[in-house]
Structure formats: C-alpha cells, structure tokens
VEXKOLKE-20932 format. One record per residue (C-alpha): residue number from 1; residue in one letter; x, y, z. Coordinates in steps of 0.25 Angstrom, whole numbers, plus 5000, padded with zeros to 4 digits. Each point is the difference from the previous one (the first is absolute). Layout:
<recs>
<rec tilo="NUM" torlo="A" xx="X" yy="Y" zz="Z"/>
...
</recs>
This chain:
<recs>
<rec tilo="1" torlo="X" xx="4966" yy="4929" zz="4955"/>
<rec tilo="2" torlo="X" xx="5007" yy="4993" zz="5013"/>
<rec tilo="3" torlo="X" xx="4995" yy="5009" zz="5013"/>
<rec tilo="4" torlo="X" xx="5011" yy="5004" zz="5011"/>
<rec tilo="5" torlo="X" xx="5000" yy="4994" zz="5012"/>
<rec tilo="6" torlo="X" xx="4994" yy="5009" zz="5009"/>
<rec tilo="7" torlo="X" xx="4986" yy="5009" zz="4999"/>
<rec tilo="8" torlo="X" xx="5000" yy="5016" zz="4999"/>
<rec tilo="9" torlo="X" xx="4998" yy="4999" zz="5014"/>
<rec tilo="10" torlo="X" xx="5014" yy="4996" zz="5001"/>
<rec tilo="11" torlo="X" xx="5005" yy="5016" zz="5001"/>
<rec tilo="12" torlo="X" xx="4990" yy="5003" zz="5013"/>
<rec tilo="13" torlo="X" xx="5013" yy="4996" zz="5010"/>
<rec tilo="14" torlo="X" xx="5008" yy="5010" zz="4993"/>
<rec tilo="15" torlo="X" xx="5009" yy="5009" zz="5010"/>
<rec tilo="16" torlo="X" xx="5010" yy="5001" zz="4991"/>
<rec tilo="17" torlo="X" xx="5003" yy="5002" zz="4987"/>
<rec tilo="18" torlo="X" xx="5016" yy="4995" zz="4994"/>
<rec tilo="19" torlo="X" xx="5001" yy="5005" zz="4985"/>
<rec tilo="20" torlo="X" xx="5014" yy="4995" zz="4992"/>
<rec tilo="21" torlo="X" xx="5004" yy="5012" zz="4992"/>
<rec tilo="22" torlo="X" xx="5006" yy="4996" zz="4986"/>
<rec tilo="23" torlo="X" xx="4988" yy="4994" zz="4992"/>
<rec tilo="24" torlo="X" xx="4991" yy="5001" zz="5010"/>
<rec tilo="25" torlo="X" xx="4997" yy="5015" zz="5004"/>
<rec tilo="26" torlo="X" xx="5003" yy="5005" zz="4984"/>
<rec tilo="27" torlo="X" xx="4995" yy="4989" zz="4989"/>
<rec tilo="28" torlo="X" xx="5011" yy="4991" zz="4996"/>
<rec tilo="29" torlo="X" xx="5002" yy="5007" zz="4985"/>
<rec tilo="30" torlo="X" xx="5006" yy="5013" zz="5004"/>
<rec tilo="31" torlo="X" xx="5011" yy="4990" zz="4999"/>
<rec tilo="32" torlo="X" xx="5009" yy="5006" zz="5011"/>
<rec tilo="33" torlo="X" xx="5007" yy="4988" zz="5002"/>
<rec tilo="34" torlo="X" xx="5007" yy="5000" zz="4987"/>
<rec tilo="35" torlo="X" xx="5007" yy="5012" zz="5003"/>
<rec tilo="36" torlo="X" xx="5004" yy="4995" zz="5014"/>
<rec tilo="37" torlo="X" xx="5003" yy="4986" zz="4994"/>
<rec tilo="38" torlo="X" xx="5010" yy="5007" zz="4992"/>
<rec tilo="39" torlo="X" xx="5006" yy="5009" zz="5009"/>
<rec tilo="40" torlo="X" xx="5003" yy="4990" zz="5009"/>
<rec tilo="41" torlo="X" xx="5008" yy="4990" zz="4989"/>
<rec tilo="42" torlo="X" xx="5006" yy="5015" zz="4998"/>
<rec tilo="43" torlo="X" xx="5005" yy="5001" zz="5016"/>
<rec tilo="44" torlo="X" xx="5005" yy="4986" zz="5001"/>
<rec tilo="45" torlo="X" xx="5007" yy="5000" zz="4987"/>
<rec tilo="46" torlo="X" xx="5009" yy="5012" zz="5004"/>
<rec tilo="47" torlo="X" xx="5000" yy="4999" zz="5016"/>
<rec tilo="48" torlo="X" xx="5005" yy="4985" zz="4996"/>
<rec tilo="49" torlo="X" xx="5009" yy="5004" zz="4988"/>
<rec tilo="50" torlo="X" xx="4993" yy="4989" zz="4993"/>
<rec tilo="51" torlo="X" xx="4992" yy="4999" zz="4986"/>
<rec tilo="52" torlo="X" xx="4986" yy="5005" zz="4999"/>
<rec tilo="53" torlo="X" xx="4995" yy="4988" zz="4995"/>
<rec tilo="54" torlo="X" xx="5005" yy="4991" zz="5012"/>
<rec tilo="55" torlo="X" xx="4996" yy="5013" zz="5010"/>
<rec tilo="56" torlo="X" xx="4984" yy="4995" zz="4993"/>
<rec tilo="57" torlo="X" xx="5005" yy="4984" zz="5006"/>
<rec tilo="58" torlo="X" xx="5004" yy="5004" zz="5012"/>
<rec tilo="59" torlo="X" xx="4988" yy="5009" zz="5000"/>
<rec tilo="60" torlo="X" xx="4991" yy="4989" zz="5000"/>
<rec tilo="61" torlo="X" xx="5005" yy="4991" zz="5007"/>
<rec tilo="62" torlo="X" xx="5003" yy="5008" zz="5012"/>
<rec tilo="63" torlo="X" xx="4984" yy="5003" zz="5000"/>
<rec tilo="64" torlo="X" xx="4996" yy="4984" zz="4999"/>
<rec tilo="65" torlo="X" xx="5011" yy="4997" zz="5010"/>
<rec tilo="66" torlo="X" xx="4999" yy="5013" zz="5011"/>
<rec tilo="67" torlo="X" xx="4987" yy="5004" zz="4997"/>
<rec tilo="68" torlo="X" xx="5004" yy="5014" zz="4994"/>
<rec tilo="69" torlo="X" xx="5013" yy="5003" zz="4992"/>
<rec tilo="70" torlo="X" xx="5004" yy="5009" zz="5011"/>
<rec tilo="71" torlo="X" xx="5000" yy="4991" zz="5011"/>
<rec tilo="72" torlo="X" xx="5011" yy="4990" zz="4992"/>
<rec tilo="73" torlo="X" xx="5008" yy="5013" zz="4996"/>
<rec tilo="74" torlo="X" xx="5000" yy="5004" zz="5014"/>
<rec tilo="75" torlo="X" xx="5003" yy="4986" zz="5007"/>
<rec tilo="76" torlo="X" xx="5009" yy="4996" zz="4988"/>
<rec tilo="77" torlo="X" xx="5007" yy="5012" zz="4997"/>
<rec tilo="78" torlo="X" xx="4998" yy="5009" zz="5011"/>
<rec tilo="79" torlo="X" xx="4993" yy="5010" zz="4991"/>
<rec tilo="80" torlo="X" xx="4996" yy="5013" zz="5007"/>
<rec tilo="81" torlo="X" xx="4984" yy="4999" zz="5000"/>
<rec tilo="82" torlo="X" xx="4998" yy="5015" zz="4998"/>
<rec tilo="83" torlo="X" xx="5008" yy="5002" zz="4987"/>
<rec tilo="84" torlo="X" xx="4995" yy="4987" zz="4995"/>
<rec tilo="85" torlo="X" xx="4984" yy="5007" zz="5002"/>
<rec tilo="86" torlo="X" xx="5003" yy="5014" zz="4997"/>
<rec tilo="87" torlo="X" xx="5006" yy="4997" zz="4985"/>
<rec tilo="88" torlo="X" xx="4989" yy="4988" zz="4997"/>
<rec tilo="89" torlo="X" xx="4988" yy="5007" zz="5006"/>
<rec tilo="90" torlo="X" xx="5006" yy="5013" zz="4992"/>
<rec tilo="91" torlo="X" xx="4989" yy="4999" zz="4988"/>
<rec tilo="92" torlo="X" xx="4989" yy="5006" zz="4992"/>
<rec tilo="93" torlo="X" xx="4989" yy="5000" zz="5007"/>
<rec tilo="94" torlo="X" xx="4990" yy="5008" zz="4989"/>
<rec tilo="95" torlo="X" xx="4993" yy="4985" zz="4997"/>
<rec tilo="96" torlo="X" xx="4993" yy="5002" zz="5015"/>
<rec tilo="97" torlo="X" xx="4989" yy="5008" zz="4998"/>
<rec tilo="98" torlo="X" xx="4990" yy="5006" zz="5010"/>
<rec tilo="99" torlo="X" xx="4988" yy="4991" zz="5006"/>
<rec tilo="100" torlo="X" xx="4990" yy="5008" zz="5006"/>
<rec tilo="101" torlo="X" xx="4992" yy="4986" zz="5000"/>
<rec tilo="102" torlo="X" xx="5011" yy="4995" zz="5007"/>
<rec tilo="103" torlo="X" xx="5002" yy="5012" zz="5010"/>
<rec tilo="104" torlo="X" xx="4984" yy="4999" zz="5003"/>
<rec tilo="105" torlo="X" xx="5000" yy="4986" zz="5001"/>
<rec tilo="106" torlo="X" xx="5011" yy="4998" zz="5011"/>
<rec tilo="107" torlo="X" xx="4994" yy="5011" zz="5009"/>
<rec tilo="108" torlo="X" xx="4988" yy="4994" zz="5000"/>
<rec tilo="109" torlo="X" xx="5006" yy="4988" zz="5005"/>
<rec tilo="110" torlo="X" xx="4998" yy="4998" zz="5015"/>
<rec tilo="111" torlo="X" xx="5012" yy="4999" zz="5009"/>
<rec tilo="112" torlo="X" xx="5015" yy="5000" zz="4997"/>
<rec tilo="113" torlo="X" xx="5008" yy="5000" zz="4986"/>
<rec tilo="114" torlo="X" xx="5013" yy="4995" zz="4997"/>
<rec tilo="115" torlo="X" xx="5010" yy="4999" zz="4990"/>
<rec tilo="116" torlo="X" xx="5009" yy="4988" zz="5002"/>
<rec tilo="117" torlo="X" xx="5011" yy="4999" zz="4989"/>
<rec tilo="118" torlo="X" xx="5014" yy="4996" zz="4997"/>
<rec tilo="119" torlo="X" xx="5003" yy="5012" zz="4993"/>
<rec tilo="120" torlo="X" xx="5007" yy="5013" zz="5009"/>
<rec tilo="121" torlo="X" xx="4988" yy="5010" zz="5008"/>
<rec tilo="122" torlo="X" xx="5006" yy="5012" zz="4989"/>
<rec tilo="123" torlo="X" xx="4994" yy="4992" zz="4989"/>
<rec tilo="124" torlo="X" xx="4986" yy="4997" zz="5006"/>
<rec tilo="125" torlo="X" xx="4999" yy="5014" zz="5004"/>
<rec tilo="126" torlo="X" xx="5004" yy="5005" zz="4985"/>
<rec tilo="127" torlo="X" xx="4989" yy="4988" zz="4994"/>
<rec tilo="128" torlo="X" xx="4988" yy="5004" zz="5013"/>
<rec tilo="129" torlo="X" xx="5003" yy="5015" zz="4994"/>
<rec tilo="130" torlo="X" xx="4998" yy="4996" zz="4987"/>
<rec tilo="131" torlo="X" xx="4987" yy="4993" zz="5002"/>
<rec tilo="132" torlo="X" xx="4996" yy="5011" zz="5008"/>
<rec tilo="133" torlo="X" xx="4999" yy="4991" zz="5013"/>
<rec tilo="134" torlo="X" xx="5010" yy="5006" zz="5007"/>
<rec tilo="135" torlo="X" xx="4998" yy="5001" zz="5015"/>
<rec tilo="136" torlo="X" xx="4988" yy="4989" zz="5002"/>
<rec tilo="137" torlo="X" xx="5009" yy="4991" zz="5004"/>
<rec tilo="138" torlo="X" xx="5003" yy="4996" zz="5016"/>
<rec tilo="139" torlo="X" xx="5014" yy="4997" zz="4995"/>
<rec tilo="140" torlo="X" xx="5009" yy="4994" zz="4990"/>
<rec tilo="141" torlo="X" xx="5008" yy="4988" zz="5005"/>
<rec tilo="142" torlo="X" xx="5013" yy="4999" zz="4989"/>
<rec tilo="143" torlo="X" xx="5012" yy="4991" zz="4999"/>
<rec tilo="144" torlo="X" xx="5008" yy="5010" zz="5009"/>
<rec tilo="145" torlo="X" xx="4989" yy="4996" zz="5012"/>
<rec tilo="146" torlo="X" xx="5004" yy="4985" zz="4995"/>
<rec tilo="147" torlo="X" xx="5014" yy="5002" zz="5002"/>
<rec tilo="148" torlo="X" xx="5002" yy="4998" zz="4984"/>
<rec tilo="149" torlo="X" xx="5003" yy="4985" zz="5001"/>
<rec tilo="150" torlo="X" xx="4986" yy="4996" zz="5006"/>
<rec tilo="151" torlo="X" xx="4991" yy="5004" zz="4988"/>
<rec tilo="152" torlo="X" xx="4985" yy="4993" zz="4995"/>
<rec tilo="153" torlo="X" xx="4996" yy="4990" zz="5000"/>
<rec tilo="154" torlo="X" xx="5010" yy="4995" zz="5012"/>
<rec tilo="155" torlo="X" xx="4991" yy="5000" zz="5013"/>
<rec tilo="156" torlo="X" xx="5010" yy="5008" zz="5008"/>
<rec tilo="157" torlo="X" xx="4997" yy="5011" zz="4989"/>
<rec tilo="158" torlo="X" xx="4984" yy="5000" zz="5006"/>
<rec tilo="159" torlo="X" xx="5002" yy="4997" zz="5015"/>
<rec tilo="160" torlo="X" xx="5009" yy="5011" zz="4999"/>
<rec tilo="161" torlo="X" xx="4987" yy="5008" zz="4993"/>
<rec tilo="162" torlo="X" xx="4990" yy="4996" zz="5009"/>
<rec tilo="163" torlo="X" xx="5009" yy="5002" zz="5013"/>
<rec tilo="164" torlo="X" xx="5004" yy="5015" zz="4997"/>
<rec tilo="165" torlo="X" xx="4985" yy="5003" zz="4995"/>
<rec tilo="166" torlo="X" xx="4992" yy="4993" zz="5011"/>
<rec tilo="167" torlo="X" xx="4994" yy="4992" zz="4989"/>
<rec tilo="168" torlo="X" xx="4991" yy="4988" zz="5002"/>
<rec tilo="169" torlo="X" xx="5002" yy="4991" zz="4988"/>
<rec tilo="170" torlo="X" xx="4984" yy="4993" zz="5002"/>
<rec tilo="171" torlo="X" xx="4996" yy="5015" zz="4999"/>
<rec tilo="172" torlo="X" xx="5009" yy="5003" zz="4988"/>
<rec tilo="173" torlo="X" xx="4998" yy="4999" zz="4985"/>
<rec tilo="174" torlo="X" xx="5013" yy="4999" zz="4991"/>
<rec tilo="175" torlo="X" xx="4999" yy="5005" zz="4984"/>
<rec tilo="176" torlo="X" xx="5014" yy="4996" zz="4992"/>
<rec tilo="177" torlo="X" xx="5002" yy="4999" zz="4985"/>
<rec tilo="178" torlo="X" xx="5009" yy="4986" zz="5003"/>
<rec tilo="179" torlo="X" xx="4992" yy="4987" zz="5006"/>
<rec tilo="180" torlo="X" xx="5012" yy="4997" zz="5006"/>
<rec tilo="181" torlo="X" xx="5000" yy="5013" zz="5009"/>
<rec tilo="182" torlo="X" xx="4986" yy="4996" zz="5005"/>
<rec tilo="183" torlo="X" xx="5004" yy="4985" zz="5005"/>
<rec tilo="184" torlo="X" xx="5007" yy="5005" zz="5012"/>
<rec tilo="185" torlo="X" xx="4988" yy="5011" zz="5002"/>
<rec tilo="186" torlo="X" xx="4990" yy="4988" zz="5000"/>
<rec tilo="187" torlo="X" xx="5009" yy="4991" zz="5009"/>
<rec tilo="188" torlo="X" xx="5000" yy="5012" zz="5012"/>
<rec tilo="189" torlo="X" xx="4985" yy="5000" zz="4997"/>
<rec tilo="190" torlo="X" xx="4997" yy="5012" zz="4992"/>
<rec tilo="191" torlo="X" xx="4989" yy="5001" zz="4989"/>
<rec tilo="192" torlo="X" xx="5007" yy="4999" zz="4985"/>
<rec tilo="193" torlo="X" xx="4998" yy="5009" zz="4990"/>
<rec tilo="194" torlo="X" xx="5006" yy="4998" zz="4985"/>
<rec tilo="195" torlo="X" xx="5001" yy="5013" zz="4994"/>
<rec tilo="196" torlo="X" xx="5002" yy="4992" zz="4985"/>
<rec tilo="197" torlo="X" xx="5010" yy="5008" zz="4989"/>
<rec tilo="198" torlo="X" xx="5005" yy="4993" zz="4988"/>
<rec tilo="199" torlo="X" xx="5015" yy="5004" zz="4997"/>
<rec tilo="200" torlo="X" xx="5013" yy="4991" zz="4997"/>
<rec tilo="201" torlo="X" xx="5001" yy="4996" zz="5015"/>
<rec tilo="202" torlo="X" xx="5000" yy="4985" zz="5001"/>
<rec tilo="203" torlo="X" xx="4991" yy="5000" zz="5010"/>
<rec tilo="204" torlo="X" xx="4990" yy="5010" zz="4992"/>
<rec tilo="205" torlo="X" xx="5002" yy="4992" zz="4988"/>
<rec tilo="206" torlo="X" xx="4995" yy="4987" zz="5009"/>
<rec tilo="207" torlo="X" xx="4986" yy="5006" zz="5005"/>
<rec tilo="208" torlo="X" xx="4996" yy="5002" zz="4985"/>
<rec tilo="209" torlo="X" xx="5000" yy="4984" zz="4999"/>
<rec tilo="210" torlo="X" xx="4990" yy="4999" zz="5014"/>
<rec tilo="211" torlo="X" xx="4987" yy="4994" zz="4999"/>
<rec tilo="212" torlo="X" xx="4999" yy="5000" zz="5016"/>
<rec tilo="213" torlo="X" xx="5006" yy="5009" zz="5011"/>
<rec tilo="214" torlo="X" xx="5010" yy="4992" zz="5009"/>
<rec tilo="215" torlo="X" xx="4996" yy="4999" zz="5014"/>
<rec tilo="216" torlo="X" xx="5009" yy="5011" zz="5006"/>
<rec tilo="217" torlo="X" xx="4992" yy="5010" zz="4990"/>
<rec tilo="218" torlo="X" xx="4986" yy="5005" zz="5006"/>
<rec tilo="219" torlo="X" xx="4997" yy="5009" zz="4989"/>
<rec tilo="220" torlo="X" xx="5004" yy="5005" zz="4986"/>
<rec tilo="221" torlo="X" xx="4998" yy="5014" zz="4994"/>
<rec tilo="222" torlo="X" xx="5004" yy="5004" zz="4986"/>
<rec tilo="223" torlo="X" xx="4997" yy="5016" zz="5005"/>
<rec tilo="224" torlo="X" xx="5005" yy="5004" zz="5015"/>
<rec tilo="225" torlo="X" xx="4991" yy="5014" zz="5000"/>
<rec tilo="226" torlo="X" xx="4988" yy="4994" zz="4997"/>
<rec tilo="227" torlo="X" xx="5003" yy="4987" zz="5009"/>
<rec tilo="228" torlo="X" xx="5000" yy="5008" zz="5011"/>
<rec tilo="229" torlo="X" xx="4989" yy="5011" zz="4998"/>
<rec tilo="230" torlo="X" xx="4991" yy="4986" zz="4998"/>
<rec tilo="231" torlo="X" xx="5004" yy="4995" zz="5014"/>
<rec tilo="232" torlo="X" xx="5000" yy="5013" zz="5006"/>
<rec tilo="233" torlo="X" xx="4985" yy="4998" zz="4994"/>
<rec tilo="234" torlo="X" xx="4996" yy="4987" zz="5005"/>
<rec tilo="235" torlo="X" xx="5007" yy="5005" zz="5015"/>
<rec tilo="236" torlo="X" xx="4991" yy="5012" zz="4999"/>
<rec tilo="237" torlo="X" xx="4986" yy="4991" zz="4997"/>
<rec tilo="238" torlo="X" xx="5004" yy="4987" zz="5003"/>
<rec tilo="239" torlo="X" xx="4984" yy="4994" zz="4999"/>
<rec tilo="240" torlo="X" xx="4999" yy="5004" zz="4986"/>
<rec tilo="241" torlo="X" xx="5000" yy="4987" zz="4992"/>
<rec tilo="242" torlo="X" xx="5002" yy="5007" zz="4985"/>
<rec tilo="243" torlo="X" xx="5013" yy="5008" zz="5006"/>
<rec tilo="244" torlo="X" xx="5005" yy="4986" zz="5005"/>
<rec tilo="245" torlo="X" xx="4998" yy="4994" zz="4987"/>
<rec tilo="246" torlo="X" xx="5007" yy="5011" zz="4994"/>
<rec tilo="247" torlo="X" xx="5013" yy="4999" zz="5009"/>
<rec tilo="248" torlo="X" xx="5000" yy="4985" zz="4998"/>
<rec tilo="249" torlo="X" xx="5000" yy="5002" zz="4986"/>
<rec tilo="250" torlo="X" xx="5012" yy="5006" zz="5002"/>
<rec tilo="251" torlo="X" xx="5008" yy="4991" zz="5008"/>
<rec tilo="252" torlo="X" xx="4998" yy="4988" zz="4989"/>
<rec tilo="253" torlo="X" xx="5011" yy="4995" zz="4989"/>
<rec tilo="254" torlo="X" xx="4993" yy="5004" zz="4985"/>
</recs>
C-alpha cells in the first residue's frame, strides 16, 4: 500500500467542509449520470436541429474544452442555462437512497458544510433530500452562482466560492469524484480529498490504474460515510494512537 501524503491529523484545521455532489455525496453506482448523459445528447440534438449522435460529439467536446457542456452551449450557441438544467437534471432519482451514516456523520462534523457543484441548486436539493441530508448544509454554491460559463475546476469557479462564503481555503478540505477538480483546490491551498468511484468517466477509468496518489490529492476514500465518521473520531480523541492507525489506514491506495 503506498501512504497519502499527509497524517490523520491532516483534518484538525478543518473550518470548512466543500462536498461535490454527483459521485461524491451518493456512491458513484446509482449511475445518475447515465440518465443526465443522455438527456443532454437529447437537449442538443433537438435545440441544435442536429443528429443525436453528433449532439453525444459535441457533448463531449464541449465538456473537455469549457469545462461543462453547458458553458460551450451557452458561449457557443447562446443556450438559455435554465432550460438546458431543468430538462437534463429531470431524472429518476430512486437509485439515491437514504444514508443515516451519512446524515450522522456530517453533523458530527465540526464547523461549516458545503455543496460545490456544476450541476443547478434544484438538483442538489432533490439528491440532499434523497440522502436524507437535506438542511446540514451552510449553502449550495451552483453553476447559476458561477455565472454558468465559470464552472470546476477553472479558479474563478473557487475565488468565486470562497469570496461569497468567507471561506479560508488553508482551513478547508475539498472531497470530488474527478482529480482534476481537486488540483485547482490544492493550488488555493485546501486539504484534497478523492472520494474514488469506478464508472465510464475517463478520469474514473484512470484511478483504477494508480499505484501512488498525485500530489494535488491528500487522501483517498473508497467509502465517504465512513471516511468522515473516522475523522470525525480522530478530531474527537486526537491522542489515541489505535484511532490514528485506523484513519491512516484509510487514506492509503490498496
């Protein structure tokens, strides 16, 4: 096993805690994003009276080259943001289910929550809900906040976070699904957390081939509930050396 490179005491300067939504709060399986992946090939394909299967190129290349698919439709095509985010986010959401482990572990967490996401406030409101951790969050920073065209992993995206929510990165700890999201976290200086799910994502498909984290990524978790009940444990008895070894156990690659 190759360790991270910070201790378990790496959470004890923890003010604030910024959580991704999609494949991040819910486990990567529910598979959400197949149903939003397709709904949006849907939206471009009939708002740009093109085939579907060039909607799914343009798709894809708008998220590599804008950093989301709505920013390029936007900046490209002048796409109104709220029709684009109401049809794709309009989805079955029955793969969510409630997490009382995760519900207990966040309020156990000291200080403030926070989803950041490129996704609309609607849908993490309808996924919180589904969890069951609705209303433990100081706020929800969405793309309508990042203007739509200023998305993750850009840095505008988190001055624009941290401004609004009086956030001091050195005291903030950042958990996505994509590495690339956490680079820009770690260059403003916040703790890294990779919150590991295996779907067709290229990035995602990339992490099943690491034998070392890179050094923008400070920890690993396979498990978010149980990552954070274990750090809200070593906070809570921090000269206990067998709950140390446990939590350090669980920031290194297997």
């Amino acid at each position: 096993m190759t360790p991270t490179s910070q201790s378990a005491a790496g959470f004890d300067h923890v003010e604030a805690w910024v959580f991704d939504l999609d494949n991040t709060l819910y486990p990567a399986d529910c598979n959400l994003f197949a149903q939003i992946d397709r709904r949006m090939g849907e939206f471009i394909a009939d708002s740009l009276g093109i085939p579907l299967d060039q909607a799914k190129v343009l798709r894809e290349t708008y998220y590599y080259q804008h950093g989301t698919t709505l920013a390029g439709l936007v900046q490209l095509h002048g796409v109104a943001p709220d029709a684009f985010l109401d049809y794709v986010h309009d989805i079955d959401l029955g793969a969510v289910a409630p997490s009382p482990e995760l519900r207990a572990a966040l309020e156990a967490l000291p200080g403030r929550k926070f989803i950041f996401t490129n996704g609309s406030r609607k849908h993490a409101e309808a996924v919180a809900a589904r969890l069951g951790v609705g209303g433990l969050f100081a706020d929800i920073c969405d793309i309508h906040a990042l203007d739509y065209i200023y998305p993750k992993p850009m840095r505008q995206a988190y001055e624009r976070f941290v401004r609004a929510h009086g956030v001091v990165p050195r005291q903030a700890a950042m958990f996505d699904d994509l590495p690339h999201n956490l680079e820009t976290a770690h260059l403003i200086g916040m703790t890294t957390v990779l919150v590991r799910g295996l779907t067709e994502h290229p990035e995602h498909q990339a992490i099943a081939g690491w034998t070392e984290l890179p050094a923008h990524i400070h920890h690993r978790t396979d498990a978010l509930a149980p990552f954070l009940a274990a750090i809200v444990a070593s906070r809570a008895q921090p000269a206990e050396p067998s709950a140390d070894m446990s939590l350090q156990a669980q920031f290194c690659l297997s």
